[in-house]
C-alpha positions in Angstrom: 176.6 -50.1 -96.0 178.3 -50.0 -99.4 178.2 -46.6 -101.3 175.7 -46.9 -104.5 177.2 -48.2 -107.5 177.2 -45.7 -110.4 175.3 -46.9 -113.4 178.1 -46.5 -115.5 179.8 -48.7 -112.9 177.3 -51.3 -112.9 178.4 -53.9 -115.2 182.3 -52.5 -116.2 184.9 -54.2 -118.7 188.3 -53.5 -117.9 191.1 -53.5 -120.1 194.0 -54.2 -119.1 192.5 -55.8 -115.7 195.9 -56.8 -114.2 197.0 -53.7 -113.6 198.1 -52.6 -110.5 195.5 -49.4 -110.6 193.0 -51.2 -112.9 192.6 -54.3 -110.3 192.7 -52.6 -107.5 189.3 -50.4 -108.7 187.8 -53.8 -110.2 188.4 -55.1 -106.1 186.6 -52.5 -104.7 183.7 -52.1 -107.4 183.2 -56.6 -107.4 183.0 -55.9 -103.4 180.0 -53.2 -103.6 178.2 -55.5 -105.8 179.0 -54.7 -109.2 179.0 -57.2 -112.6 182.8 -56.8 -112.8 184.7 -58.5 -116.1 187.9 -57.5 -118.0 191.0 -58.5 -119.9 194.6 -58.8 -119.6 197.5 -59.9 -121.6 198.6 -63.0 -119.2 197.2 -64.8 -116.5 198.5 -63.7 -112.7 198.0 -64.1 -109.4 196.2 -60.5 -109.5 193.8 -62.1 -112.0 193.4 -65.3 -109.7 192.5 -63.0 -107.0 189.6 -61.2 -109.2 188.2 -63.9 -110.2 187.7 -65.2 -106.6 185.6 -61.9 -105.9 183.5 -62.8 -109.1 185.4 -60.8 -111.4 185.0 -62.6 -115.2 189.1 -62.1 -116.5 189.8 -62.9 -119.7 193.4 -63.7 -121.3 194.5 -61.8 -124.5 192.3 -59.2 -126.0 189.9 -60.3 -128.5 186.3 -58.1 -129.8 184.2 -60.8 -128.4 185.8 -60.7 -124.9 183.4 -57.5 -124.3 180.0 -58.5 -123.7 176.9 -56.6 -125.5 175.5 -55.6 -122.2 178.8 -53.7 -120.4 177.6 -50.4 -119.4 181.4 -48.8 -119.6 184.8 -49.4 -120.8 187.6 -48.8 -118.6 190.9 -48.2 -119.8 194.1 -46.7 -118.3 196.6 -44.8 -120.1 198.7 -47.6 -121.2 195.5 -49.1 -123.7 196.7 -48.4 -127.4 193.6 -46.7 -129.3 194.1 -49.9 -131.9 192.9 -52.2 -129.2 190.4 -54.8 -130.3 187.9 -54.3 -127.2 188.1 -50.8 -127.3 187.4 -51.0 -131.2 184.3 -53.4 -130.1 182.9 -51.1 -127.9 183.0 -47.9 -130.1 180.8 -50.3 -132.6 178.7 -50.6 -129.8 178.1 -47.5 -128.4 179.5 -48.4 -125.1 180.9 -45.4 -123.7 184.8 -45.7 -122.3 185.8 -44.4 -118.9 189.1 -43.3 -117.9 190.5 -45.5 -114.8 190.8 -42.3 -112.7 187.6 -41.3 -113.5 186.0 -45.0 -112.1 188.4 -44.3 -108.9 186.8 -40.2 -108.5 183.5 -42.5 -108.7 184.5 -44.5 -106.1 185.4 -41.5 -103.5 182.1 -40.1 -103.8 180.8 -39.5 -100.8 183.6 -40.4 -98.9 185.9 -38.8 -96.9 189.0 -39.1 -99.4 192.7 -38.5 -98.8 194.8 -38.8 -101.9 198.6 -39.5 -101.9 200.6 -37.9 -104.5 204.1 -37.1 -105.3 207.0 -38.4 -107.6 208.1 -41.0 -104.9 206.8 -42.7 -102.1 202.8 -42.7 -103.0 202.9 -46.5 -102.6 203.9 -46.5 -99.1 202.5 -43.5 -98.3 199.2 -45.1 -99.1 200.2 -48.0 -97.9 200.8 -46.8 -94.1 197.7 -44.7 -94.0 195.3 -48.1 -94.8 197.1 -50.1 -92.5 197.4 -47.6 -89.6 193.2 -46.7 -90.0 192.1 -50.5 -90.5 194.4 -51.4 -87.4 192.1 -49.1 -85.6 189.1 -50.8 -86.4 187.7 -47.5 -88.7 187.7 -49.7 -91.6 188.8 -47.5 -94.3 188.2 -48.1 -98.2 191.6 -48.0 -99.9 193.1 -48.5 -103.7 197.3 -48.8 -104.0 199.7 -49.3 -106.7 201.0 -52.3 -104.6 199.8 -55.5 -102.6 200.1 -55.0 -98.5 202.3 -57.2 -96.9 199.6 -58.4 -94.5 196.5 -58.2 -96.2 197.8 -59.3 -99.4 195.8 -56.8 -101.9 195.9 -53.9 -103.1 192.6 -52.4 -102.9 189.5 -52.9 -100.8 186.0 -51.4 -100.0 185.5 -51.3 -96.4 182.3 -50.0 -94.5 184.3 -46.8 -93.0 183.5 -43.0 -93.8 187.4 -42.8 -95.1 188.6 -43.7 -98.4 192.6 -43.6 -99.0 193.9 -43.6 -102.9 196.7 -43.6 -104.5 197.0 -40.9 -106.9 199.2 -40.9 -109.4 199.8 -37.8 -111.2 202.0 -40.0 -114.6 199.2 -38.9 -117.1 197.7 -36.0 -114.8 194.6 -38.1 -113.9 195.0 -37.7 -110.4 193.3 -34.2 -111.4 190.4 -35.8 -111.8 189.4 -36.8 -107.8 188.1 -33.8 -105.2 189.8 -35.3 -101.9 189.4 -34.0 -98.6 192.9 -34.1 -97.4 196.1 -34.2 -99.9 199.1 -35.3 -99.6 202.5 -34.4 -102.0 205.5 -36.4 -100.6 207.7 -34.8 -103.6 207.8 -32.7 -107.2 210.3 -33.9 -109.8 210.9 -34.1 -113.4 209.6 -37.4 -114.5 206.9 -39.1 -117.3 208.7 -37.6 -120.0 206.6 -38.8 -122.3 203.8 -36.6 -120.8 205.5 -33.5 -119.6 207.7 -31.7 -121.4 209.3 -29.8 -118.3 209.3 -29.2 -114.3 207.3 -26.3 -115.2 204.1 -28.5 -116.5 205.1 -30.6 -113.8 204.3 -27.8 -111.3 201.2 -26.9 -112.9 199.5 -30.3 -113.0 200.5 -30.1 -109.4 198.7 -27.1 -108.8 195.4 -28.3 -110.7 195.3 -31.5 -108.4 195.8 -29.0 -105.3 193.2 -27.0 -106.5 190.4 -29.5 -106.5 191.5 -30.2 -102.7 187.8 -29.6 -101.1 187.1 -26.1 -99.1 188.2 -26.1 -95.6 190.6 -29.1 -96.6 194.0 -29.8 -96.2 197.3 -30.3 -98.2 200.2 -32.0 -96.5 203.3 -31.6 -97.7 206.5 -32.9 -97.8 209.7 -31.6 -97.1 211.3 -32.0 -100.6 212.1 -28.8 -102.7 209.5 -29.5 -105.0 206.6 -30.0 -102.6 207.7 -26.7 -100.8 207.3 -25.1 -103.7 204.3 -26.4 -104.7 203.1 -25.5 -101.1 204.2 -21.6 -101.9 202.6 -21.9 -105.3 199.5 -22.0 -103.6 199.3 -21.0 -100.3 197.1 -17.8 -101.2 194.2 -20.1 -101.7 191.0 -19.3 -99.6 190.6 -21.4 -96.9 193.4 -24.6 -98.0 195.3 -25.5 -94.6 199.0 -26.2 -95.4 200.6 -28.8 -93.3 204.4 -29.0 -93.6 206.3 -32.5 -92.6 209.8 -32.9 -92.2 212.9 -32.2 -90.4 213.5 -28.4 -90.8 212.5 -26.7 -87.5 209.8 -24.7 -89.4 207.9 -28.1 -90.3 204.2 -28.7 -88.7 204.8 -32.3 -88.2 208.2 -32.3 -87.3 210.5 -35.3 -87.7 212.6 -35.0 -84.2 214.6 -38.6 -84.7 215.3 -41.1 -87.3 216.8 -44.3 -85.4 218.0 -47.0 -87.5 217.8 -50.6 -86.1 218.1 -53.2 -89.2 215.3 -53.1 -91.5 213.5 -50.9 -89.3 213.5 -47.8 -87.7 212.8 -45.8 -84.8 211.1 -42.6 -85.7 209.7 -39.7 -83.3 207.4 -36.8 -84.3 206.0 -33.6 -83.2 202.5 -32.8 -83.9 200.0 -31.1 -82.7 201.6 -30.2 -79.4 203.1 -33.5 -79.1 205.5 -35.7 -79.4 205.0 -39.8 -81.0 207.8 -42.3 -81.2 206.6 -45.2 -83.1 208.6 -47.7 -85.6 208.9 -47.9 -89.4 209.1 -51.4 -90.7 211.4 -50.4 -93.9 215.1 -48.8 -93.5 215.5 -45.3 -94.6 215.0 -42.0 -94.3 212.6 -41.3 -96.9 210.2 -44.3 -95.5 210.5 -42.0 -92.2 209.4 -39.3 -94.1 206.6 -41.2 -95.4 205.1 -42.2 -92.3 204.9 -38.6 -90.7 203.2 -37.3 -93.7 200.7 -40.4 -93.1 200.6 -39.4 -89.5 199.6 -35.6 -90.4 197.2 -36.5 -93.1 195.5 -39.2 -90.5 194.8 -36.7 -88.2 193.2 -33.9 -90.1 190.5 -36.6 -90.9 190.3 -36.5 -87.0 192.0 -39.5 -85.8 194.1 -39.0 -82.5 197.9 -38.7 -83.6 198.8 -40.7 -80.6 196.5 -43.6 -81.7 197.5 -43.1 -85.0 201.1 -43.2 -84.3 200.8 -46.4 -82.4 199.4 -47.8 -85.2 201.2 -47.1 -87.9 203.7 -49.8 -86.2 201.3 -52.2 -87.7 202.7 -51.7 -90.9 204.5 -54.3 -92.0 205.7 -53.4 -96.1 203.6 -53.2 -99.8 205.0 -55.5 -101.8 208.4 -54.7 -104.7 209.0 -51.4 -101.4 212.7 -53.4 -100.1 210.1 -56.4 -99.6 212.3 -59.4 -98.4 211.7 -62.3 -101.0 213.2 -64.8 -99.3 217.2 -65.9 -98.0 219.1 -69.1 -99.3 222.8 -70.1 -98.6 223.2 -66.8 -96.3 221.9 -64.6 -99.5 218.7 -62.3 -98.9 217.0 -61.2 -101.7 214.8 -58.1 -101.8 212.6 -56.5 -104.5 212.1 -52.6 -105.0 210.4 -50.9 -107.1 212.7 -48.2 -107.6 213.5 -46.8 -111.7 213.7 -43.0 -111.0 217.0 -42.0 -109.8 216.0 -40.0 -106.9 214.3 -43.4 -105.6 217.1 -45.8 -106.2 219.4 -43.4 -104.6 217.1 -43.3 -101.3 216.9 -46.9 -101.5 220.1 -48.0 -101.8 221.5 -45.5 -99.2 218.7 -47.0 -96.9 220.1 -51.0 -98.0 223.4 -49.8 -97.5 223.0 -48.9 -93.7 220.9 -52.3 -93.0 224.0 -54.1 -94.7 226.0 -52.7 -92.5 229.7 -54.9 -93.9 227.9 -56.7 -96.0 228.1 -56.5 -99.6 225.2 -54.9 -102.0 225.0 -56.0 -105.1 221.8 -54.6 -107.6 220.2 -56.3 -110.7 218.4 -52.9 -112.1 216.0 -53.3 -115.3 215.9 -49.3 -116.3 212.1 -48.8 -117.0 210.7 -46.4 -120.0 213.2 -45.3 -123.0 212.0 -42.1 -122.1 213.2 -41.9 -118.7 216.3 -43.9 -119.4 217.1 -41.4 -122.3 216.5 -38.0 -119.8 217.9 -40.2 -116.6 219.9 -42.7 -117.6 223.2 -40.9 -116.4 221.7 -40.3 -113.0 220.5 -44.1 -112.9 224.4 -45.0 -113.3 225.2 -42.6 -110.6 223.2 -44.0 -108.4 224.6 -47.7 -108.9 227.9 -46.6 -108.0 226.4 -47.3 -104.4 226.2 -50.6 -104.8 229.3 -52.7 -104.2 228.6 -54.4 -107.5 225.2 -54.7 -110.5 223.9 -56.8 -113.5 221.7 -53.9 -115.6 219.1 -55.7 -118.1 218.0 -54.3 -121.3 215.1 -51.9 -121.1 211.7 -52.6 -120.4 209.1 -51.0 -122.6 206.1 -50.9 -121.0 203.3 -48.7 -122.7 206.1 -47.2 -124.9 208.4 -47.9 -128.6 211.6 -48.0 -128.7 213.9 -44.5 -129.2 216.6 -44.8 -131.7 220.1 -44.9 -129.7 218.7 -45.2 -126.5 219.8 -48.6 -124.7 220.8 -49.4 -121.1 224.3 -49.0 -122.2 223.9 -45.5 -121.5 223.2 -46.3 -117.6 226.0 -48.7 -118.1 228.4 -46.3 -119.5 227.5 -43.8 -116.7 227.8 -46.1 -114.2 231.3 -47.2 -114.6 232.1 -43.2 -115.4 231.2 -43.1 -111.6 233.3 -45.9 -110.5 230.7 -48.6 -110.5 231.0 -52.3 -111.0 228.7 -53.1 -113.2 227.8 -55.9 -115.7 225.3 -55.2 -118.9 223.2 -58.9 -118.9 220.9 -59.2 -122.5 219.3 -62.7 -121.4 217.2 -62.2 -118.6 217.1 -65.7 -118.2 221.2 -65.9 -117.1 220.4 -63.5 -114.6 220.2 -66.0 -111.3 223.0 -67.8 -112.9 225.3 -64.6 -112.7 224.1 -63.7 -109.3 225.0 -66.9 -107.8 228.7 -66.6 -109.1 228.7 -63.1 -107.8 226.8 -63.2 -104.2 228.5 -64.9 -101.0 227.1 -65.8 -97.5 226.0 -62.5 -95.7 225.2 -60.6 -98.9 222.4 -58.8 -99.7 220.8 -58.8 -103.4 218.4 -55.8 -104.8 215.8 -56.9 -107.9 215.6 -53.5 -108.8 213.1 -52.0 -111.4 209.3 -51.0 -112.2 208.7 -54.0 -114.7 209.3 -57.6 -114.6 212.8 -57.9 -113.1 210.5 -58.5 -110.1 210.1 -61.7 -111.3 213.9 -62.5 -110.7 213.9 -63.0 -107.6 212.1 -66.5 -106.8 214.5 -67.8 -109.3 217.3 -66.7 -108.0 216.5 -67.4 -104.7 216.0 -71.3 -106.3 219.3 -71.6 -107.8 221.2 -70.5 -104.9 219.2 -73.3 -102.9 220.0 -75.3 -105.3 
């Protein structure tokens, strides 16, 4: 039986609909029952796939794309106060929700474990709602990122347990109460929001402190987390579960055993020992697995079950998802445009090419980021045996005077990097196709549309 709709949530209007967070909460609230509409700049498959649950999408923002009758607003971070709709509904008296505060909504009631942390929440996420539907306990779940198998990225299922994503970019992930949390990792990042590691750590600590009593935070074995872990381990009655490879960690990573594009991984927990395989290369996807395993079984699932199923796992779409081969050439997407994160997934590509070469197409993401990061991003390039870096992508934000991608570029070939600065997006498969060769591997590489790359280069090799 579905949880009762909140009246607010009864008839919503999303801005801003195609959004991986925005659709992902439309999903779940068109599957309860709800009057569900919204908006988004262009049409998509993510909008195709609302509209088959009943969802009412719109394309382009307009005033009279908001009907009279919408009992909230829901916008994410990235909606620009000058929007029309949101203008529309102010006239109306139509009261505007924040996207995290529609996904708290949704939790109510459940049994919630939240998944936060610079890196990794995707997957993270990802494993957890894979591994708990595989054993038939029909979780509820909303992720920045489609699953490989079921193909969405959100979902309300009849289950007691409710797994979100929760992402701390604009510290709205302080808004949910979950049972169990998990922090993969603390880092500098969303520089347009924090202003140093220090209000990094203490919008950490606020979403730790809403953790339930007599819940749990699982954390990870990265610097950060530990810290975050010491910051506030004093709390009454918060259990602290460690993961990683140190001896001193709760769920203790024992083996990491690469065999391709997967791995073999065994953990102690609980007394025992589970070997089960990761369907992603790497260490950190390791990593990301044992903290699902930990945080799976404080909500009382066996870890040996758990383990088992976790094999079921089979990717999240833009996480080293394969995209296709042609002419010997494999092509595969990621999602990484922090430095930390291309780093970890290069090194992981890198092993699964074994001799083969790895060459990157990287679209830097944020001038923000690319102005506080952009050396790092060039240092972590130099891994690849050769990359084509785009221009920028915006997103949410305007453009910063002297920052460019040449500053990645610049930094890259400081570091011994081959690398190739590409304006036209367009030329991109073009390029590729004179650089790649039978048996090489080729990285899309990038939080915004460079994603899109990758079907088209995949046609002009075959071509």
């Amino acid at each position: 039986m579905a949880p009762a709709i909140p009246a607010a949530m009864e008839r919503p209007h999303f801005i801003g609909i195609g959004g991986a967070g925005m659709s992902g909460i439309a999903k779940v609230l068109a599957q309860r029952g709800a009057k569900v509409a919204g908006s988004d700049a262009k049409d998509s498959a993510t909008a195709e796939a609302l509209r088959a649950l009943g969802v009412t999408v719109h394309i382009g923002h307009a005033a009279e794309h908001l009907a009279d009758d919408a009992s909230a607003v829901v916008v994410s971070s990235a909606i620009r106060a000058d929007n029309p709709e949101l203008a529309r509904a102010a006239e109306l008296g139509i009261p505007v929700v924040h996207r995290s505060d529609a996904l708290a909504s949704l939790m109510d009631g459940l049994r919630a474990i939240a998944v936060a942390g610079t890196h990794g929440k995707t997957t993270t996420t990802s494993m957890l709602a894979v591994a708990l539907g595989h054993l038939g306990l029909d979780p509820s779940y909303a992720i920045g990122g489609d699953l490989a198998g079921p193909g969405t990225n959100a979902l309300h299922g009849d289950g007691e347990v409710f797994v979100a994503e929760a992402d701390e970019s604009d510290r709205s992930f302080q808004k949910y109460d979950p049972e169990v949390a998990i922090v993969l990792n603390v880092e500098l990042d969303h520089h347009a929001n924090y202003a140093s590691l220090d209000e990094i750590y203490e919008s950490f600590e606020a979403f730790a402190a809403k953790i339930r009593p007599g819940g749990t935070l699982v954390v990870g074995e990265h610097a950060g987390a530990r810290e975050l872990a010491r910051r506030v381990a004093d709390r009454e009655g918060l259990e602290i579960v460690t993961v990683g490879e140190s001896e001193d960690s709760d769920a203790r990573i024992l083996k990491i055993v690469p065999n391709g594009m997967k791995s073999e991984v065994t953990v102690a927990l609980d007394g025992a020992e589970h070997t089960f395989t990761v369907s992603v290369p790497g260490r950190h996807y390791a990593h990301n697995a044992a903290a699902a395993l930990a945080a799976g079984a404080r909500v009382g699932v066996a870890p040996a079950d758990l383990a088992q199923a976790l094999t079921a796992y089979t990717g999240v779409g833009r996480r080293l998802q394969l995209k296709g081969e042609a002419k010997g050439v494999q092509v595969i997407d990621s999602y990484a445009h922090h430095p930390t994160e291309m780093t970890a997934d290069l090194e992981a590509m890198r092993g699964a090419a074994g001799d083969s070469r790895l060459l990157v197409v990287f679209q830097p993401h944020l001038f923000s980021r690319t102005q506080e990061l952009g050396r790092e991003m060039g240092d972590a390039l130099a891994l690849a045996d050769a990359s084509v870096v785009l221009d920028i992508y915006p997103a949410r934000e305007d453009p910063i005077p002297g920052v460019t991608s040449e500053l990645i570029v610049e930094a890259a070939r400081k570091a011994g990097a081959d690398v190739t600065p590409v304006h036209n997006k367009g030329a991109v498969p073009e390029i590729v196709e004179g650089m790649a060769g039978p048996g090489d591997l080729v990285l899309t590489m990038g939080a915004g549309d460079v994603t899109d790359l990758g079907p088209r280069i995949l046609d002009h090799l075959s071509k």
